[in-house]
C-alpha positions in Angstrom: 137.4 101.1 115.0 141.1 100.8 115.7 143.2 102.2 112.3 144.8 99.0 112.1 142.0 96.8 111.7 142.2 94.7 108.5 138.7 92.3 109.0 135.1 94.0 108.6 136.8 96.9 106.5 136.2 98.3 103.2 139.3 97.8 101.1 141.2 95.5 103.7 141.5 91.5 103.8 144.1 89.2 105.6 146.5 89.6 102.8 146.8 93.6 103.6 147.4 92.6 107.3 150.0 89.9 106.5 151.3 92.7 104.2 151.6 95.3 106.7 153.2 92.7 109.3 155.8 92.2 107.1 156.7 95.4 106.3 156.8 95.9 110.2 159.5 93.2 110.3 161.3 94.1 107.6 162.7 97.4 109.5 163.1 95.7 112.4 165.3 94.3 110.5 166.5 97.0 109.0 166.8 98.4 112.6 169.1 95.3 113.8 166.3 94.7 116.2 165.3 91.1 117.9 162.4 90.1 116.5 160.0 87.7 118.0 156.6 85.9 116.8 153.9 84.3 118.8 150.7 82.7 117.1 147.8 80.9 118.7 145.7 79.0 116.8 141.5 80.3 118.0 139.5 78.2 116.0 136.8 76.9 117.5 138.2 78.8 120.7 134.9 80.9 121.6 132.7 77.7 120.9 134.3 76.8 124.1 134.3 80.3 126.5 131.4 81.2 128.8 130.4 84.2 126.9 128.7 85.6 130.3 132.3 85.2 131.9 133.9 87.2 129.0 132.2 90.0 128.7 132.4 90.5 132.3 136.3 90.2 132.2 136.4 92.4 129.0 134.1 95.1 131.3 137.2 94.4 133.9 139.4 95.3 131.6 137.5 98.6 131.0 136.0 97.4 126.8 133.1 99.0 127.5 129.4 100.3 125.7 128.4 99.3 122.2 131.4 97.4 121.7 130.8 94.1 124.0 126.8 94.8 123.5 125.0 91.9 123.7 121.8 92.9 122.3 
C-alpha cells in the first residue's frame, strides 16, 4: 500500500491527509514556491465508468495483479 495512503488504514482518516497537505503547503511556502491546487469533485463518478474499460486502461498503464482483481 502506498506510505501515503490516509483511507483503509489503521490510525489514518481524511483529517490526517488534510493535515499532511497542509503541512506540505506550508513550506512551500516557506520555500517561496508557487503553489497550485486542483480538486475534482468524483462522487458518483464510477457509477458512471465502464468498469471493463477501466481496468483494461489501468492494465495499460501497467496497475497490475491483486490490485485491479476483479474476483
Amino acid at each position: 500500500m502506498y506510505e501515503y495512503q490516509c483511507g483503509f488504514r489503521k490510525n489514518h482518516s481524511t483529517s490526517h491527509a488534510v493535515m499532511e497537505e497542509m503541512d506540505s503547503i506550508y513550506q512551500s511556502l516557506d520555500n517561496h514556491e508557487i503553489i497550485m491546487g486542483i480538486f475534482l469533485d468524483l462522487q458518483d463518478a464510477f457509477d458512471t465508468v465502464n468498469q471493463y474499460i477501466l481496468l483494461k486502461i489501468l492494465e495499460i498503464y501497467g496497475i497490475r495483479g491483486i490490485i485491479i482483481s476483479t474476483k
